[in-house]
NUTIVO-13302 format. One record per residue (C-alpha): x, y, z. Coordinates in pm, whole numbers, padded with zeros to 5 digits, always signed. Layout:
BEGIN
XYZ...
END
This chain:
BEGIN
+09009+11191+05471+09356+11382+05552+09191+11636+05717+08935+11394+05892+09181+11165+06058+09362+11249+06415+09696+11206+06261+09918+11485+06092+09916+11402+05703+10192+11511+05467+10252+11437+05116+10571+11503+04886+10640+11488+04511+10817+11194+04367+11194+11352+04509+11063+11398+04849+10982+11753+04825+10679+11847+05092+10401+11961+04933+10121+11937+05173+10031+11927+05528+09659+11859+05705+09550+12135+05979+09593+11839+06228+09972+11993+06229+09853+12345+06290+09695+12193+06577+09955+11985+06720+10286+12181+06631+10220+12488+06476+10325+12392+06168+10176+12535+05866+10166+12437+05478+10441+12675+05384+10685+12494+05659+10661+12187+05501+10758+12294+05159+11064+12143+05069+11262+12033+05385+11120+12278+05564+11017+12036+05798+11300+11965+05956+11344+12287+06196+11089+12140+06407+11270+11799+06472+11511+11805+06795+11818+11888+06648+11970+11587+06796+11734+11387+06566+11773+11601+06262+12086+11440+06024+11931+11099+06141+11554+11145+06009+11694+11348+05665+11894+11015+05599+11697+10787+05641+11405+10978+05439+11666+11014+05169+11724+10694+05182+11353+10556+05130+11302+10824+04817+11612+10691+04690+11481+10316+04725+11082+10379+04711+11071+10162+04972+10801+10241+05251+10968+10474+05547+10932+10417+05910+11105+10620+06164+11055+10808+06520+11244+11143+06613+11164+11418+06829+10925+11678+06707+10873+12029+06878+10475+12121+06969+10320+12423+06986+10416+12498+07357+10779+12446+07285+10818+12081+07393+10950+11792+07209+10701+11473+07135+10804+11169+06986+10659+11091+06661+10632+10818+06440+10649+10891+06052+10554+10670+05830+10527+10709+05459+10377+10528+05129+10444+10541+04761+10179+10627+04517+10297+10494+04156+10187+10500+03816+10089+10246+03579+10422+10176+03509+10555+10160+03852+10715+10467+03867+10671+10658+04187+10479+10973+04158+10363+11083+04500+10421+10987+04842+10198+11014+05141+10266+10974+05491+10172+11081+05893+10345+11170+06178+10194+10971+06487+10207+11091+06834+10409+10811+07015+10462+10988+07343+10259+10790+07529+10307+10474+07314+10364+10293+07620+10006+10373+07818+09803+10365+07492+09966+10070+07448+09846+09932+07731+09477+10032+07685+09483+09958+07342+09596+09582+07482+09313+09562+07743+09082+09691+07453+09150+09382+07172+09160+09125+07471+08795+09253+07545+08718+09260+07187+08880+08884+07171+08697+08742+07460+08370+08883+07367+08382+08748+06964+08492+08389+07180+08173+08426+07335+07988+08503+07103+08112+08160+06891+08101+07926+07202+07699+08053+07277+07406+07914+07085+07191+08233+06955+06968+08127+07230+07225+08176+07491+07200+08445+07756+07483+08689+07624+07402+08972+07390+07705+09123+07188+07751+09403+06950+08001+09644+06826+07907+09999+06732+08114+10284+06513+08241+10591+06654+07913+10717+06443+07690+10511+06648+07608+10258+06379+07547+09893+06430+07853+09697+06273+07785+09354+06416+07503+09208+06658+07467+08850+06754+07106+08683+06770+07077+08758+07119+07106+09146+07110+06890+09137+06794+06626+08953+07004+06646+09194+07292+06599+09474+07067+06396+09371+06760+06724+09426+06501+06733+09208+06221+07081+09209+05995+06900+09315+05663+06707+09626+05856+06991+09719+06073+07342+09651+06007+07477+09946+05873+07148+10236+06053+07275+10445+06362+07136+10275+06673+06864+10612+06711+06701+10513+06376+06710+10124+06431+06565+10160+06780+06448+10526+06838+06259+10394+07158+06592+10312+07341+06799+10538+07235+06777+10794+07506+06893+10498+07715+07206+10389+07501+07319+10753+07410+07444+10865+07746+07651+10559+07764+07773+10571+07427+07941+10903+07499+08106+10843+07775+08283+10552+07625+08368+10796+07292+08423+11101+07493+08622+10970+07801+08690+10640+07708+08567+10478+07983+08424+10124+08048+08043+10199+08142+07910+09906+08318+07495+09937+08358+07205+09748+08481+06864+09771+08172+06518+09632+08237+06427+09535+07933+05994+09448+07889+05913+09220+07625+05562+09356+07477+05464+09016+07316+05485+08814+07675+05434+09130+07878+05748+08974+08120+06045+09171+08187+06443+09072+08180+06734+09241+08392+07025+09273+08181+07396+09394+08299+07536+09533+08004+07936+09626+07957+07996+09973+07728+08360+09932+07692+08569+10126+07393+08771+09911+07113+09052+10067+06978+09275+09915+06745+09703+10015+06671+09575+10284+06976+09272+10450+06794+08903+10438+06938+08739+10220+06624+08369+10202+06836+08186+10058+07121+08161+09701+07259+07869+09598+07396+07827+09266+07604+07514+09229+07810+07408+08928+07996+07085+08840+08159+07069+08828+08517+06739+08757+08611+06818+08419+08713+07111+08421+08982+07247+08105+08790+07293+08314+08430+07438+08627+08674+07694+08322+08764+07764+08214+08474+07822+08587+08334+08086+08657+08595+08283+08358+08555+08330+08346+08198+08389+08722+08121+08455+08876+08479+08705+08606+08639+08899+08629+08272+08966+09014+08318+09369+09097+08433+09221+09361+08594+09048+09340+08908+08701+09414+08965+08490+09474+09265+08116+09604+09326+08002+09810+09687+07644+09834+09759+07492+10201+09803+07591+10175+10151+07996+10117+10051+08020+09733+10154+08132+09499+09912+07912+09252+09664+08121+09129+09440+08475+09062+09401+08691+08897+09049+08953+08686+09060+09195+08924+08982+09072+09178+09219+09113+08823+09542+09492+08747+09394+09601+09129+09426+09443+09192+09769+09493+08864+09888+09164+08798+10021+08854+08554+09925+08543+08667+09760+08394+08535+10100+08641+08727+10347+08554+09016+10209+08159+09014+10093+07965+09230+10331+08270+09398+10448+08283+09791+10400+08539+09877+10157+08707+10168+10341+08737+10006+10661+08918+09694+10492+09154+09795+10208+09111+10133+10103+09160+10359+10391+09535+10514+10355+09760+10658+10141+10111+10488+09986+10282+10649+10266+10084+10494+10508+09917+10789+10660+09482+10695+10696+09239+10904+10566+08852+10932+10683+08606+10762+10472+08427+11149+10411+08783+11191+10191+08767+10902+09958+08671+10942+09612+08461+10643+09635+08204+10808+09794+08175+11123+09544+08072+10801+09322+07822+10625+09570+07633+10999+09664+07701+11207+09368+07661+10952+09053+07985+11079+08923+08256+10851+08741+08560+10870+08953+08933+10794+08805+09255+10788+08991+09616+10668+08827+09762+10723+09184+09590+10570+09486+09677+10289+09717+09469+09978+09829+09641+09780+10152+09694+09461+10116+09538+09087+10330+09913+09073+10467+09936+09468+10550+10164+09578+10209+10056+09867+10082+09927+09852+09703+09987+10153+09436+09723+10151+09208+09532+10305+08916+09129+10268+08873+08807+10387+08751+08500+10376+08955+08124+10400+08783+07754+10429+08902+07562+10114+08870+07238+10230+08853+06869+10073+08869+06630+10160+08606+06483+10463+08736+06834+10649+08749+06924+10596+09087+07267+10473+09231+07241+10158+09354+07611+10073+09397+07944+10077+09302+08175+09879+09031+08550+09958+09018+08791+09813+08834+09157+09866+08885+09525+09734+08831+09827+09688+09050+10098+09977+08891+10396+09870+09130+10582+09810+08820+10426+10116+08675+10597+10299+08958+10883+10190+08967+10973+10278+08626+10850+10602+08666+11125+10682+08902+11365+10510+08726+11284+10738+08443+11257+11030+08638+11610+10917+08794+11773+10895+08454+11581+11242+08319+11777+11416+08639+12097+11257+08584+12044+11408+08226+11986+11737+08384+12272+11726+08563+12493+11654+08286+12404+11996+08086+12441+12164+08448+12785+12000+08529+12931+12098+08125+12789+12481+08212+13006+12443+08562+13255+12388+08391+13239+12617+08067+13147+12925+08306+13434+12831+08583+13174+12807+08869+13374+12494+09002+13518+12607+09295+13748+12449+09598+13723+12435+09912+13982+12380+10166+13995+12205+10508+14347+12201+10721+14499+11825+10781+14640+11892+11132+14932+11672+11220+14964+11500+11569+15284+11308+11555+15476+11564+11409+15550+11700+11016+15428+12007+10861+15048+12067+10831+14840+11985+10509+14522+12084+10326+14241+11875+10141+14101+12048+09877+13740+11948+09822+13535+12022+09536+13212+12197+09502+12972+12333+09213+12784+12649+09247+12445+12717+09080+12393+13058+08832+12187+13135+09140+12508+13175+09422+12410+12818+09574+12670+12605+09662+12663+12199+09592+12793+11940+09759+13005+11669+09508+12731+11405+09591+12485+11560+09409+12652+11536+09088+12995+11372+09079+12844+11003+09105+12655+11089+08768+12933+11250+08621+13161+10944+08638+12847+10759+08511+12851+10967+08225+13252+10984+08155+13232+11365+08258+13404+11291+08560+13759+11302+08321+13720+11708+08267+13633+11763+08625+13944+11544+08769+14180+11755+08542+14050+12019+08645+14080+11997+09011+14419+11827+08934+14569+12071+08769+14418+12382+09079+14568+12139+09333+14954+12183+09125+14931+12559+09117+14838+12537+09487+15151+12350+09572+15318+12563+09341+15254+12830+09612+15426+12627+09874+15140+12476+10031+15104+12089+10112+14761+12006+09965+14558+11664+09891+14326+11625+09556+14090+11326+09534+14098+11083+09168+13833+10907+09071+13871+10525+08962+13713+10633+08567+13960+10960+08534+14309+10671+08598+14114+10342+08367+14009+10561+08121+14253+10867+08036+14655+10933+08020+14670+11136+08317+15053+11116+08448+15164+11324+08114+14947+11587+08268+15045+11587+08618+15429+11613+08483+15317+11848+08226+15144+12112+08549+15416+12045+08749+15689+12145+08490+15497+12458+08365+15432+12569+08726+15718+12506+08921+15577+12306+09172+15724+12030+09421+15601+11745+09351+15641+11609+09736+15387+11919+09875+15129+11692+09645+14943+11403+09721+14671+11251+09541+14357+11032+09731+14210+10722+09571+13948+10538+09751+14027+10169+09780+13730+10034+09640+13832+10264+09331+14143+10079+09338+13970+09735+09332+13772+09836+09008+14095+09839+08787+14392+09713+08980+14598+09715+08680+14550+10061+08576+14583+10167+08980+14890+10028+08998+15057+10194+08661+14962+10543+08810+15056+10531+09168+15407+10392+09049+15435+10687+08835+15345+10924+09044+15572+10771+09298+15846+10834+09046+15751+11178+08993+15777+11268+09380+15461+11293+09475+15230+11082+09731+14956+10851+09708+14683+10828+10015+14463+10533+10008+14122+10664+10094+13872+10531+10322+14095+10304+10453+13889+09969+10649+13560+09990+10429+13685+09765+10151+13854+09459+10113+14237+09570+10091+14450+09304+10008+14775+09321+10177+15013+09198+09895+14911+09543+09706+14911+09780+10078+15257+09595+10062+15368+09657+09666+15218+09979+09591+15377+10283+09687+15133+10456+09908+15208+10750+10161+14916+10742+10358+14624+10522+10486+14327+10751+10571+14107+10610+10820+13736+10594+10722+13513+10824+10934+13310+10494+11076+13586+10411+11254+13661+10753+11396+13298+10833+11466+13212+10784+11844+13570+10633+11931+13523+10760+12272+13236+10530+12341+13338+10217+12111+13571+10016+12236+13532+09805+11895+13608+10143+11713+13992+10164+11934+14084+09819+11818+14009+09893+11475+14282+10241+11485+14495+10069+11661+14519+09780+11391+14543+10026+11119+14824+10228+11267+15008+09898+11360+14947+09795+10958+15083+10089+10849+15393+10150+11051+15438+09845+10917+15412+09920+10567+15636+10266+10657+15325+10438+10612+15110+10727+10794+14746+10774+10877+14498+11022+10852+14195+11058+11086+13865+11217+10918+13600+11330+11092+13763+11455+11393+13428+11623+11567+13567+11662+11937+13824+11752+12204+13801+11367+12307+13832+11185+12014+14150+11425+11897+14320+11258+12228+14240+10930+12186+14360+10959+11817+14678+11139+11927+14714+10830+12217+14683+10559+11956+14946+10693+11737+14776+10838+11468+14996+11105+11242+14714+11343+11149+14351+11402+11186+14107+11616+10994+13747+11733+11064+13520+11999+11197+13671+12036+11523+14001+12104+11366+13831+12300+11085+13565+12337+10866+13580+12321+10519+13607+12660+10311+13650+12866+10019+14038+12827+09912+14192+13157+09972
END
């Protein structure tokens, strides 16, 4: 059975020694026999995940109590997989325990398997409710079928249809209980085993004894159960008789989460679920006789159409070929367009041909969305190991860009931070220092470009470094500012330091406890991007800053915005005021360096003036 079964198998002796391992393991992570002996094992769990799976498998030998866990396991190809161990105790007579036995599960894809494995047991559910509610003379036929292709359970219907009886037939393969049909079941059968798809089919089924004939549409769908394929479900229902075809749809088809629509063999639409109405937003009505394409699936999910020659649809319709997508778009009534996942099959009549179309699909908005949200948080990840590297193999670097003054006063420099790749690239700070204060990395980079800025000054250079809000809440930073400054000599009036002031909002407390010390140890405080926020005055009025830099919205076209002038003007009025100076960023021309200069302002930086660059 170990070596049967799609899991990996281990066992271990009564102290939790490995002792054996099925080939499953060969298969899925390289791992032989000899790797498991002992702990052996554990080299191929991440080794973030290592100390945390030996404890707790210590801690079920030492209890005997069953053992559940899930850690990171490397595959053949070099990638990690979540698993999910679980382990039993085999005991003697007495109780003692003498063996235990366990598996490691494949749990990746928990989530998607999941899903299916969902979908599966509701079909399994509604079906065995069907078949209770329904007199054996009803019109539905149900069975279930083994992975082996033997007949588990049949209701009076399906044994009818066929000529099965329980005592013959429970129990035989479906080719030696009905040799006669199965060349008609066994293509079916396989595709639900092999691809695990939902085969939906129209039979003819001739009854010798009256010589009539019945039209059945019959559902192939797999059953799984905890994620594994278990067999087939079969639900047929007779549709000779337009009112049994009615009855079929709106107990089984209208029940489905899914949506489900059929096309004709010319692509217009026959049928449409519930589900399928409440997703697209239209009626059964609006849309019977209407060509699919044309309506709702004619463009991609950025909006761009594609001709009907493109769609897979049609491979289905002309080709007889089963047809899966997890990434198309339908368009909704209202215009919205859809993201969604489906299969497509060929409904075909008796003699093989494709008569039409029946696809069933789901909306995967949410699917989507937390897709990117997980491929979001897998690059902030990324960046973290890049930013530590940046940092370990000095490839932060600053840049410098002049602060000219207008009203007077010696010249500055902002020194501006940038990472650069293994590969020579340069990166701008947006790229990675919002996810390094996200990740409390942001600390090592800040004393870092703190302590550059103080052996720049040291030179005799005015320069400006930029704080972030975490680095002052969350670390003792003036003992390291005094400590620079001491060891290099610097003055501590060529230095100032730039907080934004929506950093200063986040922790007003701890704001306020660092720009008073740093106002005691000489140096300034600027109070960046000045006009965006919601500056209260009492603190402008309190707090000891130097400067008030402008934000570059309000510098930005200043020669055409008259709204823009009133805005500088206010802000140099506020801080003469305050006996404090402004900064202009974003300088770009000639004509907004003389309007600046006009309203008063002290000093002005941006590309006109200069351009950021290397610190020499």
């Amino acid at each position: 059975m170990a070596e049967a079964i799609p899991h990996i198998v281990w066992m271990a002796d009564s102290s939790g020694a490995g002792d054996y391992l099925n080939s499953r393991a060969l298969e899925l992570t390289g791992l032989t026999p000899e790797d498991l002996i002992g702990s052996g094992w554990l080299h191929a769990v991440h080794p973030a995940d290592r100390e945390l799976a030996e404890s707790q498998w210590a801690a079920a030998v030492a209890s005997g109590q069953p053992y559940l866990a899930e850690y990171r396991v490397q595959d053949r190809n070099g990638r990690y997989r979540r698993m999910q161990a679980r382990a039993l105790t085999i005991r003697a007579a007495t109780g003692q325990v003498i063996r235990w036995i366990g598996t490691w599960t494949d749990v990746e894809n928990d989530r998607l398997v999941g899903d299916q494995s969902e979908i599966s047991r509701r079909h399994a559910s509604e079906a065995l409710a069907l078949v209770d509610a329904f007199e054996a003379s009803a019109p539905l036929a149900f069975g279930f079928i083994d992975t082996e292709f033997r007949l588990v359970r049949f209701n009076d219907t399906l044994a009818r249809l066929n000529g099965l009886t329980s005592e013959r037939d429970l129990g035989r393969t479906v080719a030696d209980a009905i040799p006669e049909l199965w060349p008609v079941f066994e293509p079916h059968y396989r595709t639900v085993i092999e691809n695990g798809d939902e085969v939906n089919v129209v039979h003819s089924i001739r009854h010798d004894a009256d010589g009539g004939e019945t039209v059945w549409f019959t559902t192939y769908f797999p059953v799984r159960v905890e994620g594994e394929l278990a067999g087939i479900g079969v639900i047929g229902v007779d549709i000779t008789q337009t009112k049994q075809s009615e009855r079929f749809r709106s107990v089984v088809l209208d029940t489905m989460a899914e949506g489900l629509y059929a096309l004709d063999a010319s692509g217009r639409i026959t049928f449409l679920n519930g589900s399928a109405a409440r997703i697209l937003g239209w009626t059964e009505d609006e849309l019977r006789g209407q060509l699919a394409h044309q309506t709702f699936h004619h463009q991609h999910g950025d909006g761009t159409p594609y001709p009907q020659e493109d769609c897979s649809l049609l491979t289905v319709r002309t080709e007889g070929r089963v047809a899966r997508s997890a990434d198309d778009s339908f368009t909704h009534k209202n215009g919205k367009i859809i993201p969604v996942a489906y299969s497509a099959s060929p409904l075909r009549n008796e003699s093989g041909d494709v008569d039409g179309v029946v696809v069933v699909f789901r909306d995967t908005t949410a699917e989507t969305a937390d897709r990117v949200r997980a491929q979001r948080e897998l690059n902030s990840l990324s960046w973290l190991g890049r930013i530590r590297d940046a940092l370990d193999e000095d490839r932060m670097v600053l840049y410098s860009q002049p602060i000219i003054p207008l009203t007077g006063g010696p010249p500055s420099e902002e020194l501006l931070l940038r990472l650069v790749t293994p590969f020579g690239k340069v990166v701008q700070p947006g790229s990675f220092l919002p996810i390094a204060e996200r990740y409390g990395l942001v600390a090592d980079i800040d004393q870092w470009v703190i302590t550059k800025a103080i052996e720049r000054a040291a030179t005799g250079r005015r320069v400006e470094a930029n704080i972030s809000a975490w680095t002052i809440a969350n670390t003792d930073l003036l003992p390291l500012i005094e400590r620079v400054i001491r060891e290099t000599g610097a003055d501590p009036s060529l230095l100032v330091f730039e907080l934004t002031e929506t950093a200063f909002m986040q922790d007003l407390g701890a704001g306020r406890t660092f720009a008073h010390g740093l106002h005691e140890l000489g140096c300034g405080l600027a109070l960046d991007d000045f006009g965006t926020g919601y500056a209260s005055f009492t603190y402008l009025k309190t707090l000891p800053f130097s400067y008030l830099k402008i934000d570059i919205e309000f510098v930005r076209d200043l020669a055409n915005s008259a709204a823009n002038r009133h805005v500088v003007d206010a802000i140099v009025s506020l801080a003469k005021g305050f006996g404090q100076q402004t900064i202009a960023e974003g300088v770009e021309d000639q004509d907004t360096l003389d309007i600046l200069k006009e309203h008063g302002v002290d000093y002005a930086q941006g590309f006109h003036l200069g351009a950021p660059a290397p610190m020499s």
